[in-house]
Every structure is written in structure tokens, then in C-alpha cells.
C-alpha positions as CSV (number, residue, x, y, z in Angstrom):
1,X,0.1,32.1,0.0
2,X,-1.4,35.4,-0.5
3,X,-2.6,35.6,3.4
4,X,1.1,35.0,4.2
5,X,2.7,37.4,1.8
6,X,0.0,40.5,3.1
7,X,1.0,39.2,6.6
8,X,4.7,39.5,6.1
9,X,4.6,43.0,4.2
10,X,2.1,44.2,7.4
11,X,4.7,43.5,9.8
12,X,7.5,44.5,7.5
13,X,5.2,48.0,7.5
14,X,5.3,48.0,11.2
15,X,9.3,47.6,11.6
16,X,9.8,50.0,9.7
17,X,7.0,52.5,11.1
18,X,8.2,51.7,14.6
19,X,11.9,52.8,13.5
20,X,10.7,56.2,12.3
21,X,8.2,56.5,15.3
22,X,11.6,56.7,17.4
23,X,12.8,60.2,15.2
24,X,11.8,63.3,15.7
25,X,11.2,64.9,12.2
26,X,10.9,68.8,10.9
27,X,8.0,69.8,9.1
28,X,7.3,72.6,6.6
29,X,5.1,75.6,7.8
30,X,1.5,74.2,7.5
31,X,-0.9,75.1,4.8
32,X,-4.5,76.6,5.9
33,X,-6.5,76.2,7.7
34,X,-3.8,77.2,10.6
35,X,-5.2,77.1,14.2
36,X,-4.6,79.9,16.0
37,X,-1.3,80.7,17.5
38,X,0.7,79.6,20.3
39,X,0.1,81.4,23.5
40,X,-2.8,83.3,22.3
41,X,-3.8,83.8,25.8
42,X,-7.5,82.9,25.5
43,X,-9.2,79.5,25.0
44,X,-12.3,79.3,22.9
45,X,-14.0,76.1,23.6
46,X,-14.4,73.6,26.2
47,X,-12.9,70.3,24.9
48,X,-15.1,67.6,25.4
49,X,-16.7,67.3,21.8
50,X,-13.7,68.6,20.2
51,X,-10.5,67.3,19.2
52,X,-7.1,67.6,20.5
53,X,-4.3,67.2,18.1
54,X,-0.4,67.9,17.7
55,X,0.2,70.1,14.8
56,X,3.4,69.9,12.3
57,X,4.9,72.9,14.6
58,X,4.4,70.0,17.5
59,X,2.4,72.7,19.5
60,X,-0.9,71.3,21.0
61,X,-4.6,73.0,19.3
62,X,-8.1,72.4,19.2
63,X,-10.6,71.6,17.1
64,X,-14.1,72.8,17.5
65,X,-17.0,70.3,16.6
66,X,-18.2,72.7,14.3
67,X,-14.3,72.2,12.7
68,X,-13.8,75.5,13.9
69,X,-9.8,76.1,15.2
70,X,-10.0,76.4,19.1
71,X,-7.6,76.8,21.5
72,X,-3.1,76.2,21.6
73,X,-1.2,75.5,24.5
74,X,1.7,78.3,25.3
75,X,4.5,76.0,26.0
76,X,7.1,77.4,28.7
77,X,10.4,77.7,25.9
78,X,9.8,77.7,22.4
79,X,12.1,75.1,22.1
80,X,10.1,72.7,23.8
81,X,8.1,70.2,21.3
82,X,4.6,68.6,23.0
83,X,2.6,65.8,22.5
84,X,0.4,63.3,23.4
85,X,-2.4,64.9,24.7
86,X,-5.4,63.6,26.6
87,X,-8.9,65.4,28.0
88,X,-9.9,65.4,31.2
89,X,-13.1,63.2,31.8
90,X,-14.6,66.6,32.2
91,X,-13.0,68.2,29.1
92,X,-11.9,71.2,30.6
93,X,-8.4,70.2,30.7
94,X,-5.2,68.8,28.5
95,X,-2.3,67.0,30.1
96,X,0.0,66.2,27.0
97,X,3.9,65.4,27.6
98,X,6.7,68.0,26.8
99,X,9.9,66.6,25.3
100,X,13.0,67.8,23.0
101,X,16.1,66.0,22.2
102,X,18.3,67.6,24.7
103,X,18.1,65.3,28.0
104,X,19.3,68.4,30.1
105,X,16.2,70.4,28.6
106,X,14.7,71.5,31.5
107,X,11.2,71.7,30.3
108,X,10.6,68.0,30.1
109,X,7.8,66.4,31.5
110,X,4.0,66.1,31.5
111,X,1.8,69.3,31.7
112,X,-1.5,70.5,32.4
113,X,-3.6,73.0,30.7
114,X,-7.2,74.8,30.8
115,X,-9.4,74.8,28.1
116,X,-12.5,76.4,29.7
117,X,-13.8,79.2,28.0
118,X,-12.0,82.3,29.4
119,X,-9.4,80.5,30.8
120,X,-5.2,81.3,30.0
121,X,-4.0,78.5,27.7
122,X,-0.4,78.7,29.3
123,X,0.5,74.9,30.8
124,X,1.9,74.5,34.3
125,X,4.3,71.8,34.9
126,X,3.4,68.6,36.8
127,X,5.9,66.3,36.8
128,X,10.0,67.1,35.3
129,X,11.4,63.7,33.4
130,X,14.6,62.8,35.7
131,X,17.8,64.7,34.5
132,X,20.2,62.6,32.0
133,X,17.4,60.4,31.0
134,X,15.8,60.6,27.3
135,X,12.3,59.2,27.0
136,X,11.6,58.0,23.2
137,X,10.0,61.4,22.0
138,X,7.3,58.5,20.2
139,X,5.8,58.1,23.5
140,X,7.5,59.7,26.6
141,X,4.9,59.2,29.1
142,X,1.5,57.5,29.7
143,X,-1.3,59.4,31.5
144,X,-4.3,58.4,32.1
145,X,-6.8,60.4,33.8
146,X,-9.3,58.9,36.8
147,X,-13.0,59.0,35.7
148,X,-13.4,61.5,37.9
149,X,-10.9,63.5,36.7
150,X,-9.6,64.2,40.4
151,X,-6.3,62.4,39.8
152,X,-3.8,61.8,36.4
153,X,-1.8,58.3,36.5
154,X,1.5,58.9,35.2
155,X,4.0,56.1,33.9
156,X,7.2,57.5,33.3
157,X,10.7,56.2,32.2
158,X,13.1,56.0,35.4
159,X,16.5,55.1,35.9
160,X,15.9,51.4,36.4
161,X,12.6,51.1,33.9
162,X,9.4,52.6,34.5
163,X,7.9,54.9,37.3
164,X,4.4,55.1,38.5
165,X,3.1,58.3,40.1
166,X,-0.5,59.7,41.0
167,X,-1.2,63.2,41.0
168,X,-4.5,64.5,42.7
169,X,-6.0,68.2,42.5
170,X,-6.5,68.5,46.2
171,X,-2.4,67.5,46.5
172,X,-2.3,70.8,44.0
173,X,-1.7,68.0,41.0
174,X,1.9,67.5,42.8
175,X,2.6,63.8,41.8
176,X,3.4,61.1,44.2
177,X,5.7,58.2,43.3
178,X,3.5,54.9,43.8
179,X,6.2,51.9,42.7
180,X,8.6,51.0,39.8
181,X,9.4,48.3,37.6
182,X,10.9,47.4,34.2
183,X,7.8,47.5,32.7
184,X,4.1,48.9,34.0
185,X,0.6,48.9,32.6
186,X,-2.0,50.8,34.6
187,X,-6.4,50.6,34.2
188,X,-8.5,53.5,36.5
189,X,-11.4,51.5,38.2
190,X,-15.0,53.0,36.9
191,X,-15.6,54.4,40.4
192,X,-12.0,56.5,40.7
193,X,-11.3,54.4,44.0
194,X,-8.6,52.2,42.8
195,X,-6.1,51.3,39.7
196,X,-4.7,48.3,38.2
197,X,-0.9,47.9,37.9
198,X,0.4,45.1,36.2
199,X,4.4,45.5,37.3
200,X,6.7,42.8,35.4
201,X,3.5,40.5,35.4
202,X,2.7,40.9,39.0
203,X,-0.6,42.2,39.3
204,X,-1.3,45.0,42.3
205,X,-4.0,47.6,43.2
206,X,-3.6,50.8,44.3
207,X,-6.6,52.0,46.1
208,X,-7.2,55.8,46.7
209,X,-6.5,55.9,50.6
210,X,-4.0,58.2,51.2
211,X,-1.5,55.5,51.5
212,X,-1.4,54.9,47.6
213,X,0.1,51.6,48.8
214,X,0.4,48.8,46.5
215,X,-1.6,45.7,47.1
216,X,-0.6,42.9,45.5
217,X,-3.2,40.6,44.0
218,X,-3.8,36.8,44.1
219,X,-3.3,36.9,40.3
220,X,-0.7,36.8,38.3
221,X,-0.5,38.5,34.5
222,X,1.6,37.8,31.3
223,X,4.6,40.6,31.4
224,X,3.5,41.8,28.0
225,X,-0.5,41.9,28.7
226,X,-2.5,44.7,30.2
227,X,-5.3,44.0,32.7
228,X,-8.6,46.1,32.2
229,X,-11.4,46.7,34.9
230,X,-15.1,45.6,33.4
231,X,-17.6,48.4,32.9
232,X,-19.3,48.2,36.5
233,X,-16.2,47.4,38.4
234,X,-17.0,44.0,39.6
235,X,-13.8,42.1,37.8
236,X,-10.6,42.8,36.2
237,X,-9.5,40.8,33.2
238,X,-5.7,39.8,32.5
239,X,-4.2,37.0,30.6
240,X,-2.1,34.5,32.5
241,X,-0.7,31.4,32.5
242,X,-3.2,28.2,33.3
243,X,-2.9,24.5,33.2
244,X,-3.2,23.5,29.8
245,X,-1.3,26.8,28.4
246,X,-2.5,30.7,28.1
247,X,-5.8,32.2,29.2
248,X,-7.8,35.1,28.8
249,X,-9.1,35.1,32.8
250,X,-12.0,37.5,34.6
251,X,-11.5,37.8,38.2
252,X,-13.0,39.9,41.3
253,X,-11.1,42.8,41.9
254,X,-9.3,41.3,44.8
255,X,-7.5,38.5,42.3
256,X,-9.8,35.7,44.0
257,X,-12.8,33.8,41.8
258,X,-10.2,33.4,38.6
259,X,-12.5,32.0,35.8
260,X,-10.8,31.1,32.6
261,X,-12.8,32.4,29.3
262,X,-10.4,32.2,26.1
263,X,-7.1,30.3,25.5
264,X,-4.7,32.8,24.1
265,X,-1.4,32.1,22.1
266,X,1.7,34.2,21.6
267,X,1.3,38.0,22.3
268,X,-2.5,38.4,24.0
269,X,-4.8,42.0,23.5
270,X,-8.3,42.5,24.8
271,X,-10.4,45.2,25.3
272,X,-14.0,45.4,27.6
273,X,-16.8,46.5,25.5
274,X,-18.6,49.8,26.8
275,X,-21.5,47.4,27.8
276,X,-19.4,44.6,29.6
277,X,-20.9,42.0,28.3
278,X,-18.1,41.1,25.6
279,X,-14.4,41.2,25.2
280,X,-12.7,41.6,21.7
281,X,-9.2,40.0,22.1
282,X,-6.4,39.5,19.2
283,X,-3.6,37.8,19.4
284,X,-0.1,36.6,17.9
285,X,1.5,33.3,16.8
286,X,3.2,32.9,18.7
287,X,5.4,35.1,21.4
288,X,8.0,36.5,19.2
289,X,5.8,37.9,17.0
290,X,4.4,41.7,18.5
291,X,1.5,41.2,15.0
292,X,-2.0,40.1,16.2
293,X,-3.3,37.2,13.3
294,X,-7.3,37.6,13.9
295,X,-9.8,38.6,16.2
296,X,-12.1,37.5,18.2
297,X,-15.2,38.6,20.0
298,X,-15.6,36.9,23.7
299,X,-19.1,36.7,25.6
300,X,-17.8,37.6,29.2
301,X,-20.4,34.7,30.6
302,X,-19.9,31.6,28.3
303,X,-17.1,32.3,26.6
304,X,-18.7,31.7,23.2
305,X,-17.0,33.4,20.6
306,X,-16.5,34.1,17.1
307,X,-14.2,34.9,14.8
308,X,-14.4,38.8,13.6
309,X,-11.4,39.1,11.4
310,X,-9.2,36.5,10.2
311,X,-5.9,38.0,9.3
312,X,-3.5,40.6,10.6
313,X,-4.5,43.1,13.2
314,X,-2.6,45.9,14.8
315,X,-5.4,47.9,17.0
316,X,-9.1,47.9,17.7
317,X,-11.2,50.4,19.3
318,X,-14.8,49.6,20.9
319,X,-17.5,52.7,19.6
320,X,-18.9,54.3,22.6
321,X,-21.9,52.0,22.5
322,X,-20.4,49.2,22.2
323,X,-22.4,48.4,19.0
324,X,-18.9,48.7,16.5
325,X,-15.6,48.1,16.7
326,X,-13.3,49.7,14.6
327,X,-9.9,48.0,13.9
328,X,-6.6,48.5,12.1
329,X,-5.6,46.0,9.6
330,X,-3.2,45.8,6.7
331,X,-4.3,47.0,3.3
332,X,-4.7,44.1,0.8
333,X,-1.3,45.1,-1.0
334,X,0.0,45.1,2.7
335,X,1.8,48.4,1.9
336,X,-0.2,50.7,4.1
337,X,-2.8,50.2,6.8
338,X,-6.5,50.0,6.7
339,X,-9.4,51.1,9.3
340,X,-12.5,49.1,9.4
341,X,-15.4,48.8,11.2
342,X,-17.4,46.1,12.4
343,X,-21.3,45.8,13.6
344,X,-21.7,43.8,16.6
345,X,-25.4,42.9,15.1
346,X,-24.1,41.3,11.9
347,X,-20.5,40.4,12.5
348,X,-19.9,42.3,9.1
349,X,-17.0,44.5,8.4
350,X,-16.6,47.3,6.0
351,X,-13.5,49.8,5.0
352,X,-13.0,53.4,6.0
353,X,-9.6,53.9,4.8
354,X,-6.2,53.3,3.8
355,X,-3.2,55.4,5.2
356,X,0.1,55.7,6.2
357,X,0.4,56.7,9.6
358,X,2.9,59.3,11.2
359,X,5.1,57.9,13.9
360,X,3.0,59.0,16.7
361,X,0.1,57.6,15.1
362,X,1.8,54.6,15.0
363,X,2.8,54.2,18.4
364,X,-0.6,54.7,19.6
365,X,-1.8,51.6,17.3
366,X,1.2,49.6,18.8
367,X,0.1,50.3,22.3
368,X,-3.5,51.0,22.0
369,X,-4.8,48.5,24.9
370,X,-3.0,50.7,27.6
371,X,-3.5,53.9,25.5
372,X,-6.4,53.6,23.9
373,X,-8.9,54.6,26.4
374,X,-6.6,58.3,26.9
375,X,-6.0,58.8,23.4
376,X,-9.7,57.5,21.9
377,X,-10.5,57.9,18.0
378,X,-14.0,57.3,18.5
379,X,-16.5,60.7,18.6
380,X,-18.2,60.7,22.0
381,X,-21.2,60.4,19.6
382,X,-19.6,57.3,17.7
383,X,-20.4,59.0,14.0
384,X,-16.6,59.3,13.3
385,X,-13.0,58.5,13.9
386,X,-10.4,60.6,14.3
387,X,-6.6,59.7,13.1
388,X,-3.3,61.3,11.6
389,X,-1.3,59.7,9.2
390,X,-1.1,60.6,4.7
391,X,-3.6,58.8,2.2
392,X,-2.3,55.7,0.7
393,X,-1.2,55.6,-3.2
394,X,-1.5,59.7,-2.8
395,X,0.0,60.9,-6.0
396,X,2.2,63.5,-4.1
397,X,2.7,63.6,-0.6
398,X,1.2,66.6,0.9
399,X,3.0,66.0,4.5
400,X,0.5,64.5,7.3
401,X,-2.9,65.7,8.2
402,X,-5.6,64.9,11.1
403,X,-8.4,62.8,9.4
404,X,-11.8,62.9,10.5
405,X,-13.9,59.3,8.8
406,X,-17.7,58.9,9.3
407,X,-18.3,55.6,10.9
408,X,-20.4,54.4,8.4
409,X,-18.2,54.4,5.5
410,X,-20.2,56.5,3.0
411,X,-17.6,59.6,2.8
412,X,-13.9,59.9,2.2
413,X,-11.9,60.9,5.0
414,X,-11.7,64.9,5.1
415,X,-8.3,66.2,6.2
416,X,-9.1,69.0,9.0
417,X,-5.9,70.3,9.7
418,X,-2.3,69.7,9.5
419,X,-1.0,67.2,12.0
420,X,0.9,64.8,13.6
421,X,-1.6,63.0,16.2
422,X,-5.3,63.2,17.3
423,X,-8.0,62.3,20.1
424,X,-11.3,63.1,21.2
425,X,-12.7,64.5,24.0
426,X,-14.2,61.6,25.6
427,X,-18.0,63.5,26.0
């Protein structure tokens, strides 16, 4: 009864974190220490150890690895509130999304912005949200950077769902509409050359030709899953329907050689381990219920697998290495969340914390298959976590913070700054 009852309250949590995710709410000033101020003019730092986060003032800063405050982004109109942001492969750049609750606001839409030492810290526009339509300021856009970081992938809300677009720095980051559809997942193969698009559980590929034209695959994907690329680019993964019920299936990238590795119920995540050679999935019930009930850890070549964490899950993240994977569960009195981590060499989990995340946070966790890899909380290094949310039981609520957690579990959480969201650079 008591596995039930923490089950319940964790997706009672989620409801209503998911409800606030979709307001926009106003902060006090922030307490010290304050990054430095909008529009400065001058970056400090380039990103790619550091961390990118959106403060209480929903402006976009840096943090130096040192914990130093780096960089802010100069937004075009102070009214304009910005999140979301993501490094380039290179860390040299942000792109972050732009949003306010005026759909005639004509600063809407996903920007760039330098973060090279020397370089302005203004943000030039790349692509303008259509007019009259209001993204959910939770999560307005995707983007997701090619490995390269020649191109951004952009999924947008459009009049009839979702919009796919690819913008290129020799196109002068001008983006290109690819296709449409009421709901899109995208996955950047490791070599740049192609993406994945699931679109309304039709799987296509986009390869970088010029043409940008939509293949479609010999697969086809569950609507609610999204497909993932292994490590060295020799199959995609998706879950699909099979004789017998649900599957977790590797294919090669052409949709042909479909090998089914895991059966799957209800609501199916998975994520590639850095190494390839494993998959964690999670999964639901059942397919009215969004709340993964366990996790699993798949060997890509048998399909042996065992059982990491038997109760509810809402995210997990794969440490650089692959050795750890560090997942979001409910706390025991399933009135906050907790992160974990788990070595690959033991199967043995240990707690880093217990918080309440912001809404951003939130939405993150809720999408963190397709987001994850844009918005990482793992330290290119894989010593800590990065994440944004207020303490659990906290005698007074302070307002929330960006947490950095060592991996390990021997410290506390230390709040670095004032904040509504966090990631990584991703080196």
C-alpha cells in the first residue's frame, strides 16, 4: 500500500507542477551573489565548462567553473523574458527562446548569442514565433544544436501543431521550414549529416543535402515516443508496435533490419548510453498514465536486462561516461522530488537530494528524452549536477535557486545563484 500511496502523491506532484509550469510568475529582486547586468556589452568566459542559467529577472547569465558570474544576454526590449538556453557543441554560443505574454510582442522567438571572450553579448534574432500564436512560456521552443554546431533544429508551435526548421551558419543562421505536424520529436545523427523526425508517429530523416527533404523511413514509431540515434550512428532506436504488443526496436538508419530488444507498456522512454552499448528505458502502466513505474537497464545486443529502480520515475540522465545514471524519482513522503544516482558497476543507487522544482525545471523532467541532451545536468566532467528548483521541508521559502550536487553524494547541494533553470555546457 505504501508503493501505491508514494505513487499517487508523485503524480498528484506532477499535476500540479505541470499547472504552474504553464504561468509565468514575478520574482523579488535576487539576493547576492547577482551576475552581472544585462547588456553589459562584454562576455567573460567561453561557455563550455560553465553553466547557463535563467535568473529570477528571466534574463539569461553565466556561471564560470570557478562559480564566478560570467556573462548576460542584452535582450532586444526589456520587456522581453528569455529562457531555455542551450550551448553550442563548441560553447561559444547560446540560443535560448524569447517569449512574453503578449502574442503581438514582436520580439518572440529563438535567439542567438556569443559568449567568446571579447565578444558583444547582445542576441540577434533567428526565427520570430508566427503572429497571434502564444507558445506555453514553460517551453516555447525546442532547439537542438547539430554536433557540429553548423546547424540549430528548431521545433516550434505553428498554426496547425508543430513546425520543424533547420538553420545553418553558411545560410547566415536564416532558418528553413523542413515539415509540420501535430506533434514532432527530432535526434541530430553523431556525424551532423542527418536528423530523426518522428512526425505523428511516422518516422523520417532529413539528411543535410541541400534539399532538407524528408525521407520517410520503413519504420513506424509510437506518437508519444522519441527515437534516438546510437552513439556511432549505425541504428536508431524507437518504440513501435510489434506482434505480440509494444517494443523497444534498434534499426539501421534507413528503418530496414528492425530487431526487437524490450517489450514496453503504456507510455515508453529510453535513452542510449554515451558508450552504446546499453539503453535505460522507463515506462508507464499503462497509456493514460504520462508517470514512468521503474526502470530498466537494456544491453543493446541480448536484450538482457535488469531492473534499476522499481517505483515511480519522472527523468533519467546518462553521466557523460556512461558509468552513472542519475534519475528523478519521488521522495519517500511523495511530496517533493528526489535525484539519485545509480553505478552501472553495482546496480546500486544513492540520494542527492530532495526538492521542489520551478516550472521550467519541471518541464524539462517531463520532456527530458527530447530535451535532455540540449539542456544536460550532468558536468562535462560527470562530478556534479546542475538543477533549479527550492529544498524540500525548507523552513522558509527563500524563492528558487540554481543547485549545483556532487555526483557522489557526500555534500549538500550548494545554491550558486538565484534561478529559474540550468544547463551545462556540454565540454
Amino acid at each position: 500500500m505504501m508503493s501505491s500511496r508514494v505513487s499517487l502523491c508523485a503524480w498528484a506532484l506532477l499535476i500540479g507542477l505541470l499547472a504552474v509550469a504553464c504561468q509565468v510568475p514575478s520574482y523579488p529582486a535576487p539576493p547576492t551573489p547577482t551576475p552581472i547586468a544585462r547588456g553589459s556589452g562584454k562576455a567573460a568566459v567561453a561557455g563550455g565548462n560553465s553553466i547557463a542559467y535563467v535568473g529570477r529577472d528571466y534574463g539569461i547569465h553565466v556561471l564560470t567553473p570557478d562559480g564566478r558570474p560570467g556573462p548576460s544576454v542584452l535582450l532586444p526590449a526589456q520587456e522581453a523574458r528569455a529562457g531555455w538556453p542551450t550551448f553550442s557543441p563548441a560553447g561559444n554560443a547560446i540560443a535560448f527562446s524569447a517569449f512574453d505574454v503578449d502574442p503581438t510582442f514582436a520580439s518572440r522567438g529563438v535567439y542567438l548569442a556569443a559568449v567568446e571572450v571579447g565578444a558583444a553579448s547582445g542576441a540577434s534574432l533567428v526565427y520570430q514565433d508566427i503572429a497571434g500564436i502564444v507558445p506555453s512560456p514553460a517551453k516555447p521552443h525546442s532547439l537542438h544544436w547539430s554536433p557540429d554546431g553548423q546547424r540549430l533544429a528548431i521545433v516550434a508551435v505553428a498554426r496547425d501543431g508543430m513546425a520543424f526548421l533547420l538553420a545553418s551558419a553558411a545560410d547566415g543562421w536564416q532558418p528553413q521550414a523542413v515539415t509540420a505536424g501535430a506533434r514532432l520529436h527530432v535526434a541530430w545523427s553523431p556525424d551532423s549529416q542527418s536528423i530523426l523526425v518522428q512526425r505523428d508517429g511516422e518516422l523520417v530523416r532529413v539528411d543535410m543535402d541541400k534539399t532538407n527533404r524528408p525521407i520517410r523511413l520503413e519504420s513506424r514509431a509510437e506518437a508519444s515516443t522519441v527515437p534516438a540515434w546510437s552513439p556511432d550512428g549505425a541504428q536508431i532506436a524507437f518504440v513501435a508496435s510489434g506482434r505480440g504488443g509494444s517494443f523497444l526496436f534498434l534499426a539501421r538508419p534507413d528503418g530496414n533490419g528492425q530487431r526487437p530488444i524490450a517489450r514496453t507498456t503504456g507510455i515508453a522512454h529510453f535513452q542510449w548510453s554515451p558508450k552504446g552499448n546499453r539503453l535505460a528505458l522507463g515506462q508507464s502502466g499503462d497509456a493514460t498514465d504520462g508517470l514512468m513505474q521503474g526502470l530498466r537497464v537494456v544491453n543493446a545486443q541480448s536484450g538482457d536486462a535488469f531492473v534499476l529502480h522499481d517505483g515511480p520515475v519522472t527523468a533519467f540522465f546518462w553521466s557523460p561516461d556512461g558509468g552513472r545514471l542519475a534519475y528523478v524519482t519521488s521522495s519517500g513522503d511523495g511530496l517533493a522530488l528526489e535525484w539519485r544516482v545509480a553505478d552501472m558497476a553495482t546496480g546500486e543507487s544513492f540520494p542527492l537530494a530532495q526538492f521542489l522544482p520551478t516550472g521550467e525545471e519541471l518541464a524539462l523532467l517531463a520532456g527530458f528524452d527530447h530535451d535532455g541532451s540540449a539542456h544536460t545536468p550532468w558536468s562535462p566532467d560527470g562530478k556534479q549536477l546542475v538543477f533549479a528548483g527550492e529544498p524540500a521541508g525548507a523552513a522558509e521559502a527563500a524563492g528558487p535557486s540554481i543547485y549545483v550536487a556532487a555526483a557522489d553524494g557526500q555534500t549538500q547541494p550548494v545554491a550558486v545563484a538565484p534561478g529559474l533553470f540550468a544547463t551545462w555546457g556540454s565540454r
